[in-house]
SEVEXBA-880284 format. One record per residue: residue number from 1; z, x, y of N, C-alpha, C, CB in turn. Coordinates in Angstrom, 3 decimals, always signed. Atoms other than C-alpha are relative to their C-alpha. Glycine has a CB too. Layout:
BEGIN
{NUM, {Z, X, Y}, {Z, X, Y}, {Z, X, Y}, {Z, X, Y}}
...
***
This chain:
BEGIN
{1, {-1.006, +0.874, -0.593}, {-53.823, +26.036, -14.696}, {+1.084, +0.846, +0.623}, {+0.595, -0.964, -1.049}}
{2, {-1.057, -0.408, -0.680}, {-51.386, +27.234, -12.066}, {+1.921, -0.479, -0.971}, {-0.398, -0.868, +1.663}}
{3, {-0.932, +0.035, +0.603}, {-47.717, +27.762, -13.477}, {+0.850, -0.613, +0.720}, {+0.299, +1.001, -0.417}}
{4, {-1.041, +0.682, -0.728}, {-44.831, +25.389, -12.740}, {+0.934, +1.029, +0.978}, {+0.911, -0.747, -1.109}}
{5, {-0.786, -0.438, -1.039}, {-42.661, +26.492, -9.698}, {+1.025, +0.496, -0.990}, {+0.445, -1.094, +1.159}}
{6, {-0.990, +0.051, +0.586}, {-39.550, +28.021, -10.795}, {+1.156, -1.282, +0.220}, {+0.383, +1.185, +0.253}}
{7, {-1.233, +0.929, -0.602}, {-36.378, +25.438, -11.329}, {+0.514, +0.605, +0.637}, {+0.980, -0.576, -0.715}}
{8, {-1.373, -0.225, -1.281}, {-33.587, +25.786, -8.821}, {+0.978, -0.572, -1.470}, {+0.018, -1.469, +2.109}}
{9, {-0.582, -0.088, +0.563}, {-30.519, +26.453, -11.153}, {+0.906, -1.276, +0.135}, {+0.252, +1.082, +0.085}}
{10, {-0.570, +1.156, -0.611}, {-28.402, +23.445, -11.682}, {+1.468, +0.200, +0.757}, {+0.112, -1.037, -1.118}}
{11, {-1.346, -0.306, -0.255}, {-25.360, +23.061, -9.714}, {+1.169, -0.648, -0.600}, {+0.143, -0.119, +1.184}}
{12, {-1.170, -0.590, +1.272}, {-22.193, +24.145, -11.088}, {+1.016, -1.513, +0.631}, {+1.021, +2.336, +0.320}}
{13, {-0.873, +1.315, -0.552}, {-19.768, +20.423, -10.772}, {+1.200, +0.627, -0.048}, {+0.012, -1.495, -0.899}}
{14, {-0.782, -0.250, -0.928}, {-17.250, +20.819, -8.785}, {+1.703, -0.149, -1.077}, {-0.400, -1.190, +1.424}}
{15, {-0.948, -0.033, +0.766}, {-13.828, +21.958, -10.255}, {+0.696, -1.784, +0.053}, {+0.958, +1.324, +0.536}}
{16, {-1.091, +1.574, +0.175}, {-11.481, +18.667, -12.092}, {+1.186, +0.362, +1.228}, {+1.067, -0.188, -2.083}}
{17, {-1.391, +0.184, -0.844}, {-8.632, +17.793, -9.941}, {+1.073, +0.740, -0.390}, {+0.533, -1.350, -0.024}}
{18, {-1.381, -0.584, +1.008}, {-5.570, +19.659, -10.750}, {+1.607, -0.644, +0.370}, {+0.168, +1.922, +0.293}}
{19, {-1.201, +0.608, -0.419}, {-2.730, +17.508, -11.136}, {+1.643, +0.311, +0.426}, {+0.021, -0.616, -0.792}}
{20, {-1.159, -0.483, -0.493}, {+0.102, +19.669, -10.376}, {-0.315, +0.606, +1.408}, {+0.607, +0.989, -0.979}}
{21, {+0.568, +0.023, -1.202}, {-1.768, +20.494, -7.062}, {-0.028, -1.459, +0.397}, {-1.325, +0.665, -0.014}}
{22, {+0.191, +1.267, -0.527}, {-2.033, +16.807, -6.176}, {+1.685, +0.129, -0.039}, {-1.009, -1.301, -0.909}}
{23, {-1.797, +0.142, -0.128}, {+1.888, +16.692, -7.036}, {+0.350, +0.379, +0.926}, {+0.936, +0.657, -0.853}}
{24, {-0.840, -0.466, -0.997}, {+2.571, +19.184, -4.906}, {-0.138, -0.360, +1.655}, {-0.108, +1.350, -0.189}}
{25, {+0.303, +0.738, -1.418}, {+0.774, +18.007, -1.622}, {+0.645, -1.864, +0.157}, {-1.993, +0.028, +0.113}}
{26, {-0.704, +1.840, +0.414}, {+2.257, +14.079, -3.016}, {+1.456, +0.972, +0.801}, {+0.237, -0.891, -2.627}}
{27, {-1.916, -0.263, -0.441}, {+6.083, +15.699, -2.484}, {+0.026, +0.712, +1.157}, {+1.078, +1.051, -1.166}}
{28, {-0.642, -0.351, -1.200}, {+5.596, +17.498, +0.500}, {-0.579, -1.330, +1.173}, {-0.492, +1.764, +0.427}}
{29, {+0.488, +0.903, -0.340}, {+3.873, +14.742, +1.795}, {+1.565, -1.616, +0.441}, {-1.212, -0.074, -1.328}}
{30, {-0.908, +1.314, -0.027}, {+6.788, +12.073, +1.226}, {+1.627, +1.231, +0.566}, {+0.089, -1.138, -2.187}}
{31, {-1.120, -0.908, -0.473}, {+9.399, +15.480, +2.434}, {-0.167, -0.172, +1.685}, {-0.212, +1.754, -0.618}}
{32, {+0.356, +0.119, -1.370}, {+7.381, +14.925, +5.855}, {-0.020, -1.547, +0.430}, {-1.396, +0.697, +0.226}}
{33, {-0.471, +1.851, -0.142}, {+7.569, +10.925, +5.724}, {+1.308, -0.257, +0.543}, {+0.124, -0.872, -1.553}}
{34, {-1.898, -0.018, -0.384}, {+11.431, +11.510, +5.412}, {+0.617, +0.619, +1.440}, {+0.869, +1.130, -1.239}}
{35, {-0.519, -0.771, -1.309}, {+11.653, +14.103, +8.178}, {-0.245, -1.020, +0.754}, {-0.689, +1.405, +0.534}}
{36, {+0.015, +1.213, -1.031}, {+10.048, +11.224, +10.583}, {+1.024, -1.389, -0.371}, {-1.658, -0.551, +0.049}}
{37, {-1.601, +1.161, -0.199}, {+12.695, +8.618, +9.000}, {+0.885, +0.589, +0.394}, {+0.766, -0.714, -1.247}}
{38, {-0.902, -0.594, -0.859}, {+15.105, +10.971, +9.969}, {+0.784, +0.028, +1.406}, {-0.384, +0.668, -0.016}}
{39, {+0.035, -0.018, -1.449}, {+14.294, +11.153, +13.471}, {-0.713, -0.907, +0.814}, {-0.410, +1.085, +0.356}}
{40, {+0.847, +1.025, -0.970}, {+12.414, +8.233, +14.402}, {+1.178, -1.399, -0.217}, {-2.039, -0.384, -0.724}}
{41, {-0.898, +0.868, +0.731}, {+15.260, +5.920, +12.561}, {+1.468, -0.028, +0.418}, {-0.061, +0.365, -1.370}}
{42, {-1.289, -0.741, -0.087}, {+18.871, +7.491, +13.338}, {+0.457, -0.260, -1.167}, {+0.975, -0.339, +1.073}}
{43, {-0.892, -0.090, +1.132}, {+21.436, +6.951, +11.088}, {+0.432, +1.033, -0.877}, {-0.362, -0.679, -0.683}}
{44, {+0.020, -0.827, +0.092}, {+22.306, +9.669, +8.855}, {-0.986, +0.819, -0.858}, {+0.892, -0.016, -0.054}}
{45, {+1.298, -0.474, +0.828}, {+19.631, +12.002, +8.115}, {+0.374, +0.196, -1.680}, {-0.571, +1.613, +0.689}}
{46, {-0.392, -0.391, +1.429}, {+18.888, +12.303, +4.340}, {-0.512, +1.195, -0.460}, {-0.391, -0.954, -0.951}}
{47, {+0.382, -1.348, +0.378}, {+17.440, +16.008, +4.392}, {+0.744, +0.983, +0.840}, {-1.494, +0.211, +0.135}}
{48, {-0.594, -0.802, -0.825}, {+19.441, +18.916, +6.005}, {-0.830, +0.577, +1.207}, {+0.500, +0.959, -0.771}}
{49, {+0.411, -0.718, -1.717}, {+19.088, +19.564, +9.907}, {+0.900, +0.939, -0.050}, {+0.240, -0.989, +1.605}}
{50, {-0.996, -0.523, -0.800}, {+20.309, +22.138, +11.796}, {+0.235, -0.709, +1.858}, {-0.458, +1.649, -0.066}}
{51, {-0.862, +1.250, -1.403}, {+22.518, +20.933, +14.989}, {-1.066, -0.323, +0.736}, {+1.337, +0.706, +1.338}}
{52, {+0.732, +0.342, -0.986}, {+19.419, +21.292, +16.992}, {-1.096, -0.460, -0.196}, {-0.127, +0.769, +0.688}}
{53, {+1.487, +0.168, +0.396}, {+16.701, +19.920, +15.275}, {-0.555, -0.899, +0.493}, {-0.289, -0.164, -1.217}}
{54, {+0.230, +0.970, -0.365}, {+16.610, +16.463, +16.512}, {+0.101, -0.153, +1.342}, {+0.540, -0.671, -0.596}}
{55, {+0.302, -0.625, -0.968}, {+16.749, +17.789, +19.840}, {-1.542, +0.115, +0.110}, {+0.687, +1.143, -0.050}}
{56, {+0.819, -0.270, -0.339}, {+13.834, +19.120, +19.686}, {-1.374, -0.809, -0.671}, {+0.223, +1.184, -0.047}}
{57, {+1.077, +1.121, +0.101}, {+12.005, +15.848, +18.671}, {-0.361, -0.698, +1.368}, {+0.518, -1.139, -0.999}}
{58, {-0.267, +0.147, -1.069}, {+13.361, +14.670, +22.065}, {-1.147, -0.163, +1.197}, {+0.774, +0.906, +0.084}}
{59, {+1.212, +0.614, -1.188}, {+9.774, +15.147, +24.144}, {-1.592, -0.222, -1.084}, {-0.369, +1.639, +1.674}}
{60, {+0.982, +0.928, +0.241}, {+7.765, +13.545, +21.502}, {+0.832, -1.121, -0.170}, {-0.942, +0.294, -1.136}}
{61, {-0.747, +1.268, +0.775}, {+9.866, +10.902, +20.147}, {-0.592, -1.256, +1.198}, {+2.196, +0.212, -0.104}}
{62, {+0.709, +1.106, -1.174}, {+8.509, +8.342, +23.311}, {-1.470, -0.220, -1.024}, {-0.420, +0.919, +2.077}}
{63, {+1.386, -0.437, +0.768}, {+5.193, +9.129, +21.996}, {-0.070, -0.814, -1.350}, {-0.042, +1.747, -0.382}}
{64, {-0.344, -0.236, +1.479}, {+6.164, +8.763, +18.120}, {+0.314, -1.943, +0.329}, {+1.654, +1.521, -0.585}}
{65, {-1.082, +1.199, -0.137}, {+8.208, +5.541, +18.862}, {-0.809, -1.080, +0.067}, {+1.013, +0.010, +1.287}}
{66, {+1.200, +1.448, -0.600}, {+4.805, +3.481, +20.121}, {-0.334, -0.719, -1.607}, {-2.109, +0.806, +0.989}}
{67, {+0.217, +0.605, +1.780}, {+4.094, +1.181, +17.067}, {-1.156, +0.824, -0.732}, {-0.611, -1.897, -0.104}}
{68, {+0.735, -0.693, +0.801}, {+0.803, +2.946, +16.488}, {+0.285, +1.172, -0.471}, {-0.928, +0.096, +0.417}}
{69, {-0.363, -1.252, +0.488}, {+2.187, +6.295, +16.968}, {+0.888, -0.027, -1.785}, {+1.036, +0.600, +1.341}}
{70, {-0.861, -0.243, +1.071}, {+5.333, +5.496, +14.513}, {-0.887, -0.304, -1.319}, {+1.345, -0.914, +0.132}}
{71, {+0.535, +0.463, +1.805}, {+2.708, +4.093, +11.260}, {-0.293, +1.145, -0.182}, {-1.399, -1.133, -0.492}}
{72, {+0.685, -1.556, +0.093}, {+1.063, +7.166, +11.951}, {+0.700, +1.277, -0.734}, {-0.173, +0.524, +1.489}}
{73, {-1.148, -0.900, +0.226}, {+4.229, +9.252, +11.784}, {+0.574, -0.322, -1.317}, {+1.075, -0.121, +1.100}}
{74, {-0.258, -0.072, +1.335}, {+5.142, +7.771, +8.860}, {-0.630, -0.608, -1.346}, {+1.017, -0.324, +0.034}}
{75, {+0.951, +0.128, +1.204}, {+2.446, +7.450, +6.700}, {-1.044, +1.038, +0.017}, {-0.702, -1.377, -0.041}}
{76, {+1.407, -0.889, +0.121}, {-0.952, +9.245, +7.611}, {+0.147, +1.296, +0.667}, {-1.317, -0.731, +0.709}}
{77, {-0.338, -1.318, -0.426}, {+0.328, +12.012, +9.313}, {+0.268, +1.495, -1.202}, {+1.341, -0.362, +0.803}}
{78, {-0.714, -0.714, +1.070}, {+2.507, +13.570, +6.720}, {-1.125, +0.270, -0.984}, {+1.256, -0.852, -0.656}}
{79, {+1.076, -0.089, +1.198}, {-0.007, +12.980, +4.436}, {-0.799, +1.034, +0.170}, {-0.910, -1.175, -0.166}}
{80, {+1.509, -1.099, -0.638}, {-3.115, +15.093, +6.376}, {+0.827, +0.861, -0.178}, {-0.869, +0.009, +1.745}}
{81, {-0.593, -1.240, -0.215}, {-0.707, +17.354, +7.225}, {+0.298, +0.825, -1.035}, {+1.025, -0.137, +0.611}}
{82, {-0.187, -0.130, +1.739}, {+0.544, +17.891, +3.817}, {-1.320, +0.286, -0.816}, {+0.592, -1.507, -0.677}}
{83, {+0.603, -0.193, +0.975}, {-2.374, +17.990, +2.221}, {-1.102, +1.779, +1.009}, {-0.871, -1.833, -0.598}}
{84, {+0.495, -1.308, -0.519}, {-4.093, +20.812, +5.042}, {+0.801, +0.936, -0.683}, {+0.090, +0.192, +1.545}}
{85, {-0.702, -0.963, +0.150}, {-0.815, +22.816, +4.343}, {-0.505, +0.566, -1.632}, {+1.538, -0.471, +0.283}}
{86, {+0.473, -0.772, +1.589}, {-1.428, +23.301, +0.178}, {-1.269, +0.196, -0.202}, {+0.327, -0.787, -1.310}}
{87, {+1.109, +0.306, +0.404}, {-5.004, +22.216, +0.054}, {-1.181, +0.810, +0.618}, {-0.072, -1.290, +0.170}}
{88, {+1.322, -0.706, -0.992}, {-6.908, +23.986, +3.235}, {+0.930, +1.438, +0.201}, {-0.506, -1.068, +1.946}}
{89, {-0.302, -0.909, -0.383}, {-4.294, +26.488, +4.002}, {+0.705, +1.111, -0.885}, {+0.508, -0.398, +0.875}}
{90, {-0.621, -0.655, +1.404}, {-2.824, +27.403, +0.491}, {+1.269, +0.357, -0.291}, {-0.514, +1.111, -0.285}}
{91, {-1.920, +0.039, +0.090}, {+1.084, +27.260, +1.179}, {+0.079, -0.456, -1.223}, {+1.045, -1.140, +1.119}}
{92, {-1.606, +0.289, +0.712}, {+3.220, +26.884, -1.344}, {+0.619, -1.354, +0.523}, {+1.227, +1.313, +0.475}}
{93, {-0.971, +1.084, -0.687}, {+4.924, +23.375, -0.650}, {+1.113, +0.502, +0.293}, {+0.337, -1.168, -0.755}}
{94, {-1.390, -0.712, -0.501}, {+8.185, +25.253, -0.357}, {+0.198, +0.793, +0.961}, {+0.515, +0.695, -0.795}}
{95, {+0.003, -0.899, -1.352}, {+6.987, +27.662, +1.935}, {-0.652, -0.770, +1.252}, {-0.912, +1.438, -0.252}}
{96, {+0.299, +0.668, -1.289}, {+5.625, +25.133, +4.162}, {+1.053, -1.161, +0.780}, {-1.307, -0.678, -0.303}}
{97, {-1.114, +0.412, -0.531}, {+9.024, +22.887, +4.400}, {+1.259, +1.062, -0.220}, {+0.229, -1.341, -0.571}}
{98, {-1.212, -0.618, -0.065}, {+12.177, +24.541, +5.272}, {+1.014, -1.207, -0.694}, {+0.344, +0.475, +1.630}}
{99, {-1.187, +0.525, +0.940}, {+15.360, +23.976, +2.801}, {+0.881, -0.807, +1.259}, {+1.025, +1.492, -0.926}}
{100, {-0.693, +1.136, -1.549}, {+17.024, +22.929, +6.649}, {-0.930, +0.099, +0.655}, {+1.419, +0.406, +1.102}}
{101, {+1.927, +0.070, -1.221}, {+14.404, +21.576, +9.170}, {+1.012, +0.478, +0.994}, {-1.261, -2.135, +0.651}}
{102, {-0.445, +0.216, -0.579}, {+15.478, +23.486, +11.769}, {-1.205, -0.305, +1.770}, {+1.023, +0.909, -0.398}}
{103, {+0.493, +0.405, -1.318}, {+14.380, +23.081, +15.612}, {-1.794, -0.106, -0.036}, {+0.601, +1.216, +1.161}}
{104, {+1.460, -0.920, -0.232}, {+11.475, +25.374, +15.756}, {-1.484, -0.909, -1.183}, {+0.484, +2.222, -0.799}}
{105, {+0.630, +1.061, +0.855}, {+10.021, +23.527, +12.558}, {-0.704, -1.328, +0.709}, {+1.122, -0.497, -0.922}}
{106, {+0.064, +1.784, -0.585}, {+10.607, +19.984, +13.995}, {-1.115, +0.570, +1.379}, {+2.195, -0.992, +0.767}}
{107, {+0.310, -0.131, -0.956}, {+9.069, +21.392, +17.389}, {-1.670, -0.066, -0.395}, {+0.720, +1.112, +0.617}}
{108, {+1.216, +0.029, +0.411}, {+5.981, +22.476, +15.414}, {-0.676, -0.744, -0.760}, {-0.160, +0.763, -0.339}}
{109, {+0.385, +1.586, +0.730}, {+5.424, +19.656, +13.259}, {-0.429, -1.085, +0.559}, {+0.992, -0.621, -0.566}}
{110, {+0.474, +1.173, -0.686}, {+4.946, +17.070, +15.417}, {-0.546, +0.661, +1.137}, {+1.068, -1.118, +0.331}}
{111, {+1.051, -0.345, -1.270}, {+3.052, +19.026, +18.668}, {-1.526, -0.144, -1.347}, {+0.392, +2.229, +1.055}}
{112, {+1.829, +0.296, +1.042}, {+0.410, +19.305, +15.073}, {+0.088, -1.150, -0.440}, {-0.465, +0.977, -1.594}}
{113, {+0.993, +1.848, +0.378}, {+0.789, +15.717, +14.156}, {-0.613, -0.823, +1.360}, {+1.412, -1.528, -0.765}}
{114, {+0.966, +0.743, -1.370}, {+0.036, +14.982, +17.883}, {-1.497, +0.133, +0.353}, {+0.519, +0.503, +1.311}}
{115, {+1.073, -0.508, -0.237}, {-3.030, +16.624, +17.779}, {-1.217, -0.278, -0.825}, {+0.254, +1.123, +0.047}}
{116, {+0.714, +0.428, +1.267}, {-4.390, +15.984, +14.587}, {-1.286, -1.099, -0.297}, {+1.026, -0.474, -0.697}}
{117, {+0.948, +0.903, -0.037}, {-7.801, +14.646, +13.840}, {+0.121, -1.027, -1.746}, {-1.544, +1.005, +0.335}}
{118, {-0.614, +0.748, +0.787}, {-8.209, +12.042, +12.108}, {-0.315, +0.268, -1.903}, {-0.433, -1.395, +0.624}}
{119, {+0.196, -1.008, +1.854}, {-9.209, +14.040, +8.216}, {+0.423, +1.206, +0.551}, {-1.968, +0.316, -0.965}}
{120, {+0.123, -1.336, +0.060}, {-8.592, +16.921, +7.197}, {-0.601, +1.040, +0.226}, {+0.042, +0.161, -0.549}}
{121, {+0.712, -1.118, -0.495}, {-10.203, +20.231, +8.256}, {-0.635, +0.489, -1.570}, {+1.104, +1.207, +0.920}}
{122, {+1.042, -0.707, +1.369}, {-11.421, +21.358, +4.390}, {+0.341, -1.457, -0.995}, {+0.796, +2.065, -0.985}}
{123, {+0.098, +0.751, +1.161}, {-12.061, +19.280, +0.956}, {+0.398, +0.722, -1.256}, {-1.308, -0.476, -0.113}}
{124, {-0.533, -0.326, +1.089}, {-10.264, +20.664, -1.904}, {-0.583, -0.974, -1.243}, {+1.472, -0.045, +0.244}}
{125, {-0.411, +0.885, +1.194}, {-11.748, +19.333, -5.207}, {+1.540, -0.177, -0.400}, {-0.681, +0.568, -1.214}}
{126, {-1.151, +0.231, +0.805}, {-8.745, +20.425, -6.697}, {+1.244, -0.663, +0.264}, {+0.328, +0.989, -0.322}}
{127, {-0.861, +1.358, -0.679}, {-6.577, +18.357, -4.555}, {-0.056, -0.951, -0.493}, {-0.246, -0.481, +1.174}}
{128, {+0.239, +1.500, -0.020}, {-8.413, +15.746, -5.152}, {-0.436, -1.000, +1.359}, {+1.277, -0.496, -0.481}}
{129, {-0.022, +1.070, -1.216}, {-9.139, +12.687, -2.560}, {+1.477, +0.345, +0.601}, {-0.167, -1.833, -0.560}}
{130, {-1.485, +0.303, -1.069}, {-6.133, +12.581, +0.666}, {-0.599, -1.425, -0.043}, {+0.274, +0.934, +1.970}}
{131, {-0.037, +1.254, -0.184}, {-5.312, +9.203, +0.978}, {+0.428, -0.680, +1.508}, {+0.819, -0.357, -1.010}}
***
């Protein structure tokens, strides 16, 4: 009698979630929600700008302002974005928002939420699901 094939080793399940990794993409997540109330809202911002930051929302904000754009801006955006920054790209939440948003930030933040497909670029078990 011919001998069974070898098995194929089983595969290894996929690391648990790690909940202080989910935290941290959750808070920068709702830090990037705020930046778009900030500047899509007026009134007075509730995170520190510098003088020119909201300036340089200025040639998206049209854009941003359209009803679809703004849900976007302040919900699913932040979110992807947030979760690429800790999850696909391995920032630090702290090192991916500035203590003051200033210009250059704001400038680059939203040219990448304009662009943005609609998931994420990697799957982090340890993230967890983006929502």
């Amino acid at each position: 009698a011919a001998a069974a094939p070898p098995r194929a080793p089983a595969a290894a399940a996929p690391p648990a979630p790690d909940p202080s990794l989910r935290a941290e993409w959750d808070a920068l997540a709702r830090k990037k929600v705020q930046l778009a109330a900030d500047l899509l809202f007026g009134g007075p911002p509730v995170l520190a700008h510098a003088a020119d930051a909201a300036d340089a929302f200025a040639p998206h904000a049209e854009a941003f302002a359209q009803t679809s754009r703004l849900a976007d801006a302040v919900g699913r955006m932040p979110t992807l974005t947030a979760y690429e920054d800790v999850c696909c790209l391995g920032l630090p939440a702290a090192a991916a928002f500035p203590d003051v948003v200033t210009a250059e930030f704001v400038a680059r933040e939203y040219a990448r939420q304009a662009r943005w497909p609609e998931r994420p670029t990697c799957f982090n078990a340890q993230c967890g699901e983006w929502r």
